[in-house]
N, C-alpha and C positions, 0 to 999 in steps of 0.2 A: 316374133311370132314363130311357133312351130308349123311344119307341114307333118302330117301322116298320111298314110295310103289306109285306103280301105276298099276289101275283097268287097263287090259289090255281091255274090252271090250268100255269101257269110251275112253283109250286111241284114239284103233280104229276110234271113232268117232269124234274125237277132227281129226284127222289126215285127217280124209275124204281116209280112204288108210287102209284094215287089212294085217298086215305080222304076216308070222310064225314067232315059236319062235325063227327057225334056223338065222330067217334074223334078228328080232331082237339084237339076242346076238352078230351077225355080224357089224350091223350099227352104235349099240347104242354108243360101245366104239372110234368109229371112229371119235363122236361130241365131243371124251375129257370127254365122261361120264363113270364111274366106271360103270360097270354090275355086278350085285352080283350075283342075282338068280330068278329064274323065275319058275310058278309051272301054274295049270289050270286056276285060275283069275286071279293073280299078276303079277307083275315084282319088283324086290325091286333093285333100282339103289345107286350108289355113285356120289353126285355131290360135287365140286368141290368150296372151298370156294371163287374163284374169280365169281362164276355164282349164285351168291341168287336170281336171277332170274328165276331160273330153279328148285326153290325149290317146287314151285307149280308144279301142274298136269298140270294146262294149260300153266305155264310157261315153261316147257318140252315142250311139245307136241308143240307149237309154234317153237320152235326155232328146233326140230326133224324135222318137218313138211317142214321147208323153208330148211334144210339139205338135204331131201330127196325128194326137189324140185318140192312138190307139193301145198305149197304155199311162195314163194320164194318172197324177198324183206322185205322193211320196212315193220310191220304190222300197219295201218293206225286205229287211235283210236281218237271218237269225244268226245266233251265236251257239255253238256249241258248248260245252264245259270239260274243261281238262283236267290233269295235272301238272299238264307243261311247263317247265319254268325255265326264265334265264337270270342269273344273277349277277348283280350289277355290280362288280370291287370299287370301291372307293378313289384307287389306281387312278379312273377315268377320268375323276371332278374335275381336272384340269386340263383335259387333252379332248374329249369330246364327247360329253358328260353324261347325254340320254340315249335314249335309245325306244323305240314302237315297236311290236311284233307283233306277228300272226302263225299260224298253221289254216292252211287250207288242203284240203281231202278230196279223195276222189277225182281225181281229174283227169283227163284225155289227151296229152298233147302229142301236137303232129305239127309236121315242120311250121304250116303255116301261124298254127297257136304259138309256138317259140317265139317266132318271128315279133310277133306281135308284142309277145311280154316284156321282149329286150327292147323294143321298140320304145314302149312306154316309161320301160325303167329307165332308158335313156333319154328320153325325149322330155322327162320329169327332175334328172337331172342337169340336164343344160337350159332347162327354164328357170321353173319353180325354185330349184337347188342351187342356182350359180352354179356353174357348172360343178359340181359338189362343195362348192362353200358351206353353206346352208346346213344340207343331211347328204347321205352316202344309202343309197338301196341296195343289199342283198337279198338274192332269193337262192336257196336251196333243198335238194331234195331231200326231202325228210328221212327217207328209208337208210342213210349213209348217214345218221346225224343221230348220235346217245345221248339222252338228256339225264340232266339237262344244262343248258349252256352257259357259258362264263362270258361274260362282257369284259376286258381285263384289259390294262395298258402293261406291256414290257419292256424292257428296252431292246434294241429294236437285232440287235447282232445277238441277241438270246433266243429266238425264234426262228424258226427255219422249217420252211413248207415249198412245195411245188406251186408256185401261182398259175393264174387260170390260162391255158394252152403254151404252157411255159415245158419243156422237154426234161426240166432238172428241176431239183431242191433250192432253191435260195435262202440268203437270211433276208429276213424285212429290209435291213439297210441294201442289200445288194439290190434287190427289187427295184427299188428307186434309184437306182443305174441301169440296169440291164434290164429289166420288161419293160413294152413300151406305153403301157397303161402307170407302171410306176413313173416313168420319165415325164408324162405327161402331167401328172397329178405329184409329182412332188411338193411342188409350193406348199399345201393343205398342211403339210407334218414339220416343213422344215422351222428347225428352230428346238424341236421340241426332242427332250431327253428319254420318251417313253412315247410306243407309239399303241394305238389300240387293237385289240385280237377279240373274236368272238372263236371261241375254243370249246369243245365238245367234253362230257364228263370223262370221256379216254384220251382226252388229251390230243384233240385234234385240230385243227385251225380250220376253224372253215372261213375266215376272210382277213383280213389288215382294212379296212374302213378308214376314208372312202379311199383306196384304190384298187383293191383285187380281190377277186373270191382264190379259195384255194382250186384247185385243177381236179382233185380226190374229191371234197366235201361241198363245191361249190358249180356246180355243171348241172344242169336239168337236160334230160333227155326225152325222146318217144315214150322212152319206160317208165320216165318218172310218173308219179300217182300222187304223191303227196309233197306238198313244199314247205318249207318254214321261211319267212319274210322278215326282214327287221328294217328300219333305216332309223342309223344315228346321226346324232348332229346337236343341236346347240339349245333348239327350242323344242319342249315336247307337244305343246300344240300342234307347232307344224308337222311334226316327223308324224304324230297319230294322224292326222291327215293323209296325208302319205300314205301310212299302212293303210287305212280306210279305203283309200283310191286303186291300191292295189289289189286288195283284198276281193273288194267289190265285182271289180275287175273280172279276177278269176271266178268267181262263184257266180258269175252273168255263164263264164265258157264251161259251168256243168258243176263246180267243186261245193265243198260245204267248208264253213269258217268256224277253227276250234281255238278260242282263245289261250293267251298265253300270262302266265302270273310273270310279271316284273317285278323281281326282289333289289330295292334298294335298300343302302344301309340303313334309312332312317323308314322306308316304307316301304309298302307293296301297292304293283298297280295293274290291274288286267286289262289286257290289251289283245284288240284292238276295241273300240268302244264306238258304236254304229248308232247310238242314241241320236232322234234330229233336234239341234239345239233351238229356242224361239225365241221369237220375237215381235213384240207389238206391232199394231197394223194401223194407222190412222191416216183415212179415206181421205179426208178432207185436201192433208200434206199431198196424196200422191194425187189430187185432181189439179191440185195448184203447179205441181212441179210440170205434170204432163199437156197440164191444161184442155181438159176434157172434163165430162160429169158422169165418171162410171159408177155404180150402185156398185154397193158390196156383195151382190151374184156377181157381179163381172168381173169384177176382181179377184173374187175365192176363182171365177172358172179360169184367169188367166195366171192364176196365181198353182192351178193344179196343173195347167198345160205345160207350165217351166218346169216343174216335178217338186210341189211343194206340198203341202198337206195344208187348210183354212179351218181355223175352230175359235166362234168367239173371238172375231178380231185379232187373233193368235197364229204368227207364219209359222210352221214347221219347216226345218232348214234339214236337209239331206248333210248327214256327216259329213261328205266327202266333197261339201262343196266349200272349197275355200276361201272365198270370194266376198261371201258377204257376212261385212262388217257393220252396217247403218244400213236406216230404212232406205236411203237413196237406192242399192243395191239391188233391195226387190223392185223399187217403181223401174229403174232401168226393164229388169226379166218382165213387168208387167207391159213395161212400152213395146218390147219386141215381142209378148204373146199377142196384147191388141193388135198390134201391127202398126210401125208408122206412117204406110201407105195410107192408113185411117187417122191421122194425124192435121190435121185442119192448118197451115203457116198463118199467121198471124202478123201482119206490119205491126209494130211496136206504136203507141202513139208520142211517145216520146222526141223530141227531134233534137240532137243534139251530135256536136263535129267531134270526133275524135283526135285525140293529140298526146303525142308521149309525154310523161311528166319531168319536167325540169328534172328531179332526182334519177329518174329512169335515164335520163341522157345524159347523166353524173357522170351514172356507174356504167353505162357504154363506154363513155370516154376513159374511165380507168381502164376498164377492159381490154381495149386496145392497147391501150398504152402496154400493158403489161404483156398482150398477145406480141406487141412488136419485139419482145426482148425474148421471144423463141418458150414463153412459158405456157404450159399447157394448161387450160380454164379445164373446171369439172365441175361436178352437179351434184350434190348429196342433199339428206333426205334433213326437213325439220325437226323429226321424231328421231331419235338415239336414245342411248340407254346409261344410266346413272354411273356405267364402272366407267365406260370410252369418258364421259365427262371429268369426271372424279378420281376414280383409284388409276386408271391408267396413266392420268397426265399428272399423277401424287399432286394434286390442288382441290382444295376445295370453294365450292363456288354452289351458291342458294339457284337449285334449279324449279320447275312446275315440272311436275309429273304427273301424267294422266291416271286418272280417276276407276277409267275402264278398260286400261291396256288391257291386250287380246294375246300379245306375247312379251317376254324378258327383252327378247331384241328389242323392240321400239313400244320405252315404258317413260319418256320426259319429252318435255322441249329441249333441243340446247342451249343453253346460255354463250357458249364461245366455237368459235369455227375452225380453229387450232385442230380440238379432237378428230371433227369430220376428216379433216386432211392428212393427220395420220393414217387414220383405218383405208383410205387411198392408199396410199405408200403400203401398208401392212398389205394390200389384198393385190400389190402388182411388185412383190420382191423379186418374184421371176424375170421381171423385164429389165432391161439395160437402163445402166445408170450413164449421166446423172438424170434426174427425176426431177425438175421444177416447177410446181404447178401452184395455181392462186383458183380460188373463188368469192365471191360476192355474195354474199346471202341471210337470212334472217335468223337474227336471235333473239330469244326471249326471254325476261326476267321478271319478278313480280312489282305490280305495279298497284296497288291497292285505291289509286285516284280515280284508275282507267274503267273505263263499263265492263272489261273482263280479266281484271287485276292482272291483265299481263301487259305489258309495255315490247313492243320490236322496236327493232332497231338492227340497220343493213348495218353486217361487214367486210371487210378485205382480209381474208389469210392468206399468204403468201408461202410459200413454205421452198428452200433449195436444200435436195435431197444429194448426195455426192458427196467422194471421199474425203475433199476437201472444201464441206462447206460450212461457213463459218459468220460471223460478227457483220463482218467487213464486208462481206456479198450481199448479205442483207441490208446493211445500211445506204449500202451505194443503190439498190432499187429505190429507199425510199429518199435518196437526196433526188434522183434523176427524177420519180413521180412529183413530188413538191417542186421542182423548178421548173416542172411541165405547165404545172397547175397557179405556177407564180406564186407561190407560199414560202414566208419561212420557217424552221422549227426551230426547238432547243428539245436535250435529252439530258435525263439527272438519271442517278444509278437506282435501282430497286432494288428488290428481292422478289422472286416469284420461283416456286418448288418448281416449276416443269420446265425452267429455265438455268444453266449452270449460273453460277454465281459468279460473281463479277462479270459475266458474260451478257447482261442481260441490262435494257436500259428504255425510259418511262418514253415517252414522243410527247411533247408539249406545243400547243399552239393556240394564240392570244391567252395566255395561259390557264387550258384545258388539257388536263392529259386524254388523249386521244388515242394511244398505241402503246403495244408493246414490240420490243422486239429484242432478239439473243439466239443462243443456241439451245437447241434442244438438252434437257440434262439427260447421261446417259443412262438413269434409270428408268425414264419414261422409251428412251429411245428402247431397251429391255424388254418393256412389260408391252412395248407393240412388237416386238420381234425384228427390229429393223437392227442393220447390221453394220447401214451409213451416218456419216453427222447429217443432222437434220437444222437449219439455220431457217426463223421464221420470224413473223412479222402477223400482228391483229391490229387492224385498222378501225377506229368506230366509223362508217363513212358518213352515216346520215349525221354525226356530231359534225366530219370536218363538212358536211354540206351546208349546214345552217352558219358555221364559220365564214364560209367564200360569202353567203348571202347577205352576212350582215357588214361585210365591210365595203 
C-alpha cells in the first residue's frame, strides 16, 4: 500500500464541501481508504494498491466527492486536437517498445501543485509500475520542447545530456554509475546493447526511460504552463492508463488535455484516449454475491456514487480506472457504495469441520524440506504470457490462452514453472548471488475430458542460480528429497531445448516419468538476461502424490 498526504484546505476545494475532521476520519474509510492521521493542514491516507487512481490529490478528491454525492457520476473529460506528434523508431521493439502521451495546457503550478505531481508520478511508479518495471513516467514542460518528438533506442556511450539535477553532461552509460537515480534503476537496462531516448526534433534529449529526465528539457517549474507527458514500458493498455491518470490529474488542478498522434512503424495511435469502456450489468449475480435484493435504482444510484455512469443495464467505467476487469469488481464498488455496515451476517447453514487436505500437507512437507536447505520459496502469478512459456525457454509446449486478455503481459495459463522462475531471477539480477529458490504451484494443460478442458496439476521447480551451478547440485536436492520421502528413482538421458544437452536427464518412478532436471542451456539463460549458470529441476508433485498413495 501507498500512503499520500493531502492539503486538507486544497482538499476542501477540490470537493466544493468543508468537513471536520470528525467526519473526515468517518467517511474516508468507508471509500475502502486507509486513514492514517490527520493534524491542522494534512490528512495522510492509505490507498490501496487496486486504486492508482486515487494516488493523486485530485484523484482522491474526485472519486470522495461523487462518494459523498456531491458530484456523483462519470466525471466527463475533453480532448483537444493537435498536431503534436511523437514518432516511434523501430530501434525500440526490443528494448521497451511503447509508449502513452499527452499535452496538457494552461496550468498554474506553485510548490505545493509540484509536490503533488511528483508525488503521484512516483507513488504510481513504485506501485502500479514495480518500481519501473512495468512503464517509466515523464513529464515535461512543453515550452523548452520542439516537436515533434522521437521515441529512439542508441547505444548508450552515443548520447550525452546533463541528467536531472546532475552539475555536468554525462553519457547514458556514465549515468548508471554516477547519478543516483541511474545507480538505482540500473537493473531495468542492464544487459541491453541500446538503451531508449525520447529526443526533440533539435536534437535534444529530454529523458533515458525509466531512469532520468534531462536537467535542460526535463524540470517543471512555477513558470511552467504547459507539460507534455508520456510513460513507456511493455503494455500499451497499461501505460494509456497511466497517461489517463495523469492527465486527469492535471486538468482536475485547472489544465486542458491536447492529444498527441503516436507514429508507429506499422500504425498511428492518438493518445491519450479518455473514452469510458462497458460493461454488462446483471442484477441477479450481484444480489447473490452481496446477498441482498437491491432494484436496479439502487444500484444505477450506487453504481453513480463510485463515479460510474448506468444505461440499460450498461456500467460505464471511468478510463483511468484500472482496476476493473469482471463484473466482480463493480459489485465490490456497489458493496462499499451500499455500505457494509447495511450488510446483514448470515450463519451459513451448512455445518461442516475444516481440515487441510492430504495434498496440501504434501506440499508443506516439501516445502520445508526444501526451506531447510537455505532455499528461498516465492509466489508467481498462473496467467504468463506465450514468449516467457515458449520463445524464451526455445521449447515448445501446447498452452490455453485466454479468450479475453486485457494485456500482452498475462495472455495463457502456464503449462510449466520452470519459466515463472526465471523471470524471478531476471527481475532480481541486482542482488547478490548465489540465488536458490523453488516453488510449488499450478499448471495447466488441455484436457478435453474435463468440464473446463483444462486439467491442473501442482508442481515443484527448483531452480540454483550461482557461478558454479550445475548437474550434480541439482541431483543431490533430489536424492536428499526422495530419501526424505522414502522413494526411490532411476534417470534415462533426454533431450529437451531449454536444457544443454547431455546435461539434462528424465526422473522416473514405478515407472512414470515424473521430472525433469539439467542445466539451463545458455541460450535461454541469454534471452532472460541472466549472466549465471542456472541448474533446475520440474517436479509433477500431484503425479509423485498419487504414487506415495498407491503403494
Amino acid at each position: 500500500m501507498a500512503t499520500i498526504t493531502i492539503n486538507k484546505k486544497e482538499l476542501a476545494e477540490l470537493l466544493g464541501k468543508n468537513l471536520q475532521d470528525r467526519e473526515l476520519k468517518e467517511k474516508i474509510p468507508m471509500l475502502g481508504v486507509g486513514f492514517e492521521s490527520i493534524d491542522k493542514d494534512n490528512l495522510i491516507i492509505e490507498i490501496n494498491p487496486n486504486r492508482p487512481d486515487m494516488l493523486s490529490m485530485q484523484g482522491f478528491a474526485r472519486a470522495f466527492s461523487s462518494f459523498l454525492g456531491v458530484k456523483k457520476g462519470l466525471a466527463k473529460y475533453s480532448i483537444k486536437d493537435s498536431d503534436y506528434k511523437v514518432v516511434i523508431d523501430k530501434s525500440v521493439k526490443d528494448v521497451r517498445p511503447y509508449t502513452a502521451c499527452a499535452v496538457v495546457k494552461n496550468l498554474k503550478f506553485d510548490d505545493e501543485k509540484i509536490r503533488e505531481i511528483i508525488e503521484v508520478q512516483e507513488k504510481l511508479h513504485a506501485t502500479y509500475g514495480r518500481n519501473r518495471k512495468k512503464f517509466a513516467i515523464g513529464i515535461y514542460p512543453f515550452e523548452k520542447i520542439n516537436m515533434p518528438i522521437y521515441y529512439i533506442a542508441k547505444k548508450p556511450n552515443d548520447v550525452k545530456f546533463k541528467p536531472l539535477e546532475f552539475q555536468r553532461e554525462l553519457t547514458a552509460l556514465q549515468i548508471l554509475n554516477q547519478h543516483p537515480a541511474g545507480k538505482e534503476y540500473a537493473h531495468l537496462l542492464q544487459g541491453l546493447e541500446k538503451f531508449p531516448f525520447f529526443i526533440d526534433s533539435k536534437n535534444k534529449v529530454l529523458s533515458m526511460p525509466p531512469i532520468i529526465n534531462s536537467d535542460d528539457t526535463g524540470k517543471i517549474s512555477k513558470k511552467t504552463k504547459d507539460v507534455f507527458i508520456e510513460c513507456s514500458g511493455f503494455d500499451y493498455n497499461i501505460l494509456s492508463k497511466v497517461i489517463n491518470i495523469i492527465a486527469t490529474s492535471l486538468t482536475d488542478m485547472g489544465g486542458k488535455i491536447y492529444n498527441v498522434k503516436i507514429v508507429y512503424p506499422d500504425k498511428e495511435i492518438s493518445s491519450p484516449n479518455l473514452e469510458p469502456s462497458k460493461m454488462k450489468i446483471d442484477i441477479s449475480y450481484i444480489n447473490n454475491i452481496i446477498g441482498e435484493k437491491l432494484s436496479e435504482a439502487k444500484v444505477k444510484e450506487c453504481l453513480l456514487k463510485m463515479g460510474y455512469e448506468y444505461k440499460n443495464k450498461i456500467a460505464f467505467i471511468p478510463a483511468y480506472r484500472t482496476d476493473i476487469l469482471h463484473q466482480i469488481d463493480l459489485v465490490e464498488d456497489i458493496a462499499i457504495a451500499y455500505g457494509y455496515e447495511n450488510l446483514e451476517p448470515v450463519v451459513p447453514t451448512i455445518a461442516t469441520i475444516g481440515k487441510e487436505s492430504n495434498l496440501a500437507y504434501f506440499k508443506e512437507k516439501i516445502s520445508n524440506f526444501l526451506v531447510g536447505f537455505s532455499f528461498l520459496e516465492t509466489s508467481t502469478f498462473c496467467i504468463t504470457n506465450k514468449d516467457v512459456q515458449t520463445k524464451l525457454m526455445d521449447h515448445k509446449i501446447g498452452l490455453i490462452e485466454l479468450s479475453n486478455a486485457l494485456s500482452e503481459e498475462y495472455s495463457c495459463l502456464r503449462a510449466w514453472m520452470i519459466p515463472s522462475l526465471m523471470q524471478v531471477l531476471q527481475s532480481n539480477k541486482h542482488h547478490e548471488y548465489p540465488q536458490n529458490i523453488f516453488e510449488i504451484g499450478t499448471i495447466f494443460k488441455e484436457n478435453p475430458k474435463t468440464e473446463t478442458n483444462a486439467e491442473e496439476n501442482e508442481r515443484l521447480a527448483v531452480l540454483f542460480c550461482s557461478k558454479d551451478a550445475n548437474f550434480t547440485q541439482i541431483k543431490q536436492i533430489l536424492d536428499a528429497l526422495f530419501n526424505a520421502l522414502g522413494l526411490k528413482y532411476s534417470t534415462e538421458e533426454t533431450d529437451h531445448q531449454s536444457f544443454i544437452t547431455g546435461r539434462v536427464a528424465r526422473v522416473i518412478v514405478n515407472d512414470q516419468k515424473i521430472a525433469y532436471m539439467g542445466e539451463i542451456n545458455p541460450i535461454v539463460l541469454n534471452n532472460f538476461s541472466l549472466e549465471m549458470p542456472v541448474a533446475a529441476l520440474e517436479l509433477n508433485v500431484t503425479e509423485l502424490f498419487n504414487i506415495i498413495n498407491s503403494i
